[in-house]
C-alpha positions in Angstrom: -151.8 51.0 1.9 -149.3 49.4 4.3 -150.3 46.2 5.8 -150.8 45.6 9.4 -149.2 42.9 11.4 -151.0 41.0 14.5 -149.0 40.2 17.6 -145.7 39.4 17.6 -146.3 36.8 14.0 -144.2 38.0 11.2 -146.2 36.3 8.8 -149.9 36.6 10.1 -152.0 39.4 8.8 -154.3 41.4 10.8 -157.1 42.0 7.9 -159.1 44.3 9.8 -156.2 46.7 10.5 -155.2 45.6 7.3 -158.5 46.7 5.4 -159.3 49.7 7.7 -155.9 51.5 7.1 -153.3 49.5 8.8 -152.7 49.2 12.4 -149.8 51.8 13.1 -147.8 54.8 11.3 -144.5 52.3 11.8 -143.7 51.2 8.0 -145.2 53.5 5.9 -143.0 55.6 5.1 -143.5 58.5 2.3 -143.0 57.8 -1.5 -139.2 59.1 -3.1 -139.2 60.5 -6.4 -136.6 57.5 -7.5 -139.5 55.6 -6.6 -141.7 57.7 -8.4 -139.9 57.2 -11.4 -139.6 53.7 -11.3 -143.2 53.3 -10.8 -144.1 54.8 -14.4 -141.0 54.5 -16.1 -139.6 51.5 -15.2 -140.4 49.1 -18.2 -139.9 51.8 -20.6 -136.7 53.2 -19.7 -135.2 51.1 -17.3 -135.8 47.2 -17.4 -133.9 46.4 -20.4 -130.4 48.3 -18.7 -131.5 46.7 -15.2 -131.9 42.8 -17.4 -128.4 43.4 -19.3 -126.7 44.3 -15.6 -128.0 42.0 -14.2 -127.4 39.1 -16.5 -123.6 40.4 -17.4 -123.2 40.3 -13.5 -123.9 37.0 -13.0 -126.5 37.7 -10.7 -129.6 35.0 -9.6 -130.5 35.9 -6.1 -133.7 37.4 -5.6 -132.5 39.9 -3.2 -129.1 41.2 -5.7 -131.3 41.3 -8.4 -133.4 43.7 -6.5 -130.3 45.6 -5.0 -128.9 45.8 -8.7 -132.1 47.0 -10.0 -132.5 49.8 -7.8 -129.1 50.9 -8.4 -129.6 50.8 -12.3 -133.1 52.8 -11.5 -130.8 55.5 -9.3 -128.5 56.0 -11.9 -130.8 56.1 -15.1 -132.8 58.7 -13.2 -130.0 60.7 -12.4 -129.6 61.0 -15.7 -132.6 62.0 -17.3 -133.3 65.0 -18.4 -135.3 68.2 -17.6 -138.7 67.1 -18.9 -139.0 63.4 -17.5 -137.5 65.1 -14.0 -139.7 67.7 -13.7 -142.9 65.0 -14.6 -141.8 62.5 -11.5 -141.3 65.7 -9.4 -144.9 66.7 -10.0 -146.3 63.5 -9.8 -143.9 62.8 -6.5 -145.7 66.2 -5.2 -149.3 64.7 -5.9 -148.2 61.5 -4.2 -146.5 63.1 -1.7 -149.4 65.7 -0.5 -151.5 62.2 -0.7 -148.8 60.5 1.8 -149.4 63.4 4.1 -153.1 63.7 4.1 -153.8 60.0 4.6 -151.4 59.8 7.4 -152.4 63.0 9.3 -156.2 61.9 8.7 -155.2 58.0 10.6 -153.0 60.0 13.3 -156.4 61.9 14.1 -158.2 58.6 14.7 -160.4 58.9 11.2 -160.6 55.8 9.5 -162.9 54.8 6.1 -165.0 51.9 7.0 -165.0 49.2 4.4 -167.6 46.9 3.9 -167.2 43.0 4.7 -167.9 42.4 1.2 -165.0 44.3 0.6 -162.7 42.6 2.6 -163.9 39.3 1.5 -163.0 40.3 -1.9 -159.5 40.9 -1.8 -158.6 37.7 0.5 -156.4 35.0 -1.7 -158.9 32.2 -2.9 -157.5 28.7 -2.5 -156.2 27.2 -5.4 -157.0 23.7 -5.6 
């Protein structure tokens, strides 16, 4: 679900475009298999290469550690073999035909309605 921006604000949420399937097609963008493959095999065959690059590196930002873990993802699944390739390129199909559904079904004006009590539950509670 991408979520949709009010106005010109940068950091205010519009939470009924939000909750009713975002308030434009700009930002959501289709799934890549590298994703794909990160998304289920990330802690079992990457983290621990991504961790040792990382710390070797030097690295502490936020945003390098990102960059170097997406690199380390590219490479490990570049270099997978047959069986765990052809599993992400299935499951990137699924997501994929998914991707493309939902977006031609918002580009037609259709919708799902969701319930206030809905929304209500997945708005941040204060921490006090």
């Amino acid at each position: 679900m991408c979520l949709a921006r009010s106005g010109n604000s940068r950091s205010v949420l519009n939470l009924d475009d939000t909750f009713g399937g975002g308030g434009g097609l700009g930002g959501c963008r289709a799934p890549q298999e590298v994703e794909v493959y990160s998304q289920y095999h990330y802690n079992t065959r990457v983290k621990a290469t991504a961790d040792t690059a990382i710390e070797a590196g030097g690295i502490s930002s936020r945003g390098e550690k990102l960059s170097k873990r997406k690199e380390v993802t590219r490479i490990m699944y570049a270099t997978e073999d047959d069986a765990i390739c052809t599993e992400v390129k299935q499951k990137h199909t699924e997501m994929l035909a998914k991707w493309k559904n939902d977006r031609e079904l918002f580009k037609s004006g259709f919708v799902m309605e969701v319930d206030n009590d809905a929304k209500i539950q997945y708005v941040p509670r204060p921490t006090s």
